[in-house]
Structures are given as C-alpha cells and as structure tokens.
C-alpha positions as CSV (number, residue, x, y, z in Angstrom):
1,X,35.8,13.8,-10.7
2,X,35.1,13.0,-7.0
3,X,38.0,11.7,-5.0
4,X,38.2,8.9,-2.5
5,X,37.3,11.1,0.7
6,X,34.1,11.9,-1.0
7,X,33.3,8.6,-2.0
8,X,34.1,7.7,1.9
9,X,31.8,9.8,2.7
10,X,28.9,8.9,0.6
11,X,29.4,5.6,1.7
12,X,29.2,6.8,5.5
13,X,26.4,8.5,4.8
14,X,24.9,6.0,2.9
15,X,25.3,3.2,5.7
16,X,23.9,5.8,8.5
17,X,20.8,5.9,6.1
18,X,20.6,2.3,5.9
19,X,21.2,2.0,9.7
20,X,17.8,4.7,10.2
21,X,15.7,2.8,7.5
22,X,16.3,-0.9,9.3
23,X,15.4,0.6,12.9
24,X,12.3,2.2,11.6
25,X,11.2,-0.7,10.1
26,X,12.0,-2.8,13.2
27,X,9.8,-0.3,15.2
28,X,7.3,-0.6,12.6
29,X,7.0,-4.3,12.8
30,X,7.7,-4.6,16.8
31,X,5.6,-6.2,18.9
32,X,6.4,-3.1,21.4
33,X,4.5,-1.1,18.6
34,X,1.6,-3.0,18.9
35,X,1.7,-3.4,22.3
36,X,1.4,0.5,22.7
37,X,-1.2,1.0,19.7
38,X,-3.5,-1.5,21.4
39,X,-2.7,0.0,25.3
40,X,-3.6,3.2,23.6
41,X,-6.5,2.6,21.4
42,X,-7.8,1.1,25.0
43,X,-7.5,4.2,26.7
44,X,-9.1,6.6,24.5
45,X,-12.1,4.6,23.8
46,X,-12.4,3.7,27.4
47,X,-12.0,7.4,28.4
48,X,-14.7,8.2,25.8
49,X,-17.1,5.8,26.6
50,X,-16.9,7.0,30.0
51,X,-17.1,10.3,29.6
52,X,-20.3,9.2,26.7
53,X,-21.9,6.8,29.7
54,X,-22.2,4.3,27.5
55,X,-22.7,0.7,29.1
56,X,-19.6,-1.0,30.1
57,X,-16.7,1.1,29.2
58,X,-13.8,-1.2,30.5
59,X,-14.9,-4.4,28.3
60,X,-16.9,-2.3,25.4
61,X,-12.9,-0.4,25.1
62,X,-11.5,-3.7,24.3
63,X,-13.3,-4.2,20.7
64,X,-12.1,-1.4,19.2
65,X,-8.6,-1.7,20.5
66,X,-8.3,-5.1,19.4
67,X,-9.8,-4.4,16.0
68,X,-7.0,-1.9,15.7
69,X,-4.4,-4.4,16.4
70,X,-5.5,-7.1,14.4
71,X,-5.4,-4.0,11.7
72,X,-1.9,-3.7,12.1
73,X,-1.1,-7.4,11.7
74,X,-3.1,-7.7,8.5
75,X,-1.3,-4.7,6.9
76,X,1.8,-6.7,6.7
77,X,0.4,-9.7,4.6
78,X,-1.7,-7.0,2.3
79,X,1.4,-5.3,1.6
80,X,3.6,-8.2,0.6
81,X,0.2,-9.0,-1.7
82,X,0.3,-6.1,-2.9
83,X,4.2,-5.9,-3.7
84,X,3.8,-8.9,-5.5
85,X,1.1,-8.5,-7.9
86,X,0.3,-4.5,-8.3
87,X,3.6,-3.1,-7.5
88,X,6.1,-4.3,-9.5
C-alpha cells in the first residue's frame, strides 16, 4: 500500500509535468514561435537564392517564408477538425 509521502510525491511530480506540458504548448502556439519560424524560413531561402543567383532574392525569400507561417496557423484549426471528427 503506498503511504502519504508517496502519494505527495506523485502528485509533485505530477504537477511539474503538467507545469512542462502547458509551457510547451504555449511555445507551440506563441506568436514568438512564429515570429522566429517566419525570420528563419526568410533567411535560408534568401541565403539560397543568393548563393543560386536567382532573380530577386530579398522579395522572392518572402513567399516561402510566409507560406510557412500561414502553415503554422492552419495546423491549429486542422487539428481541432481533426480532434473532433477522426479522433475520438
């Protein structure tokens, strides 16, 4: 039979958990996030298009990097779709 302590310290343990889960979900769904993805995506396309000599690299850099983001926002309203009807 487990005693109190132990169930304290499930409990603690259980709450730090918790406490890891909610902050990487915040970062998941932070504007920060997306702020960085898209600063990111910019840079390596731009750095690539440069280096390719392809026409334009500063403003052709910004279709993929916004493609990327508008990615990100999407994949929030697909998932709660897909929680609702094919997860269940």
């Amino acid at each position: 039979m487990t005693n109190i302590t132990e169930l304290e310290k499930d409990i603690i343990e259980i709450k730090e958990r918790n406490r890891r889960v909610e902050s990487d979900k915040a970062w998941e769904t932070s504007w920060t996030r997306r702020a960085l993805i898209f600063v990111f995506t910019y840079m390596v396309f731009m750095i690539f298009f440069v280096v390719a000599h392809l026409p334009k690299p500063f403003v052709n850099s910004l279709v993929p990097a916004i493609a990327f983001v508008l990615s990100t926002l999407s994949i929030s309203f697909l998932k709660r779709i897909w929680l609702k009807y094919i997860y269940k």
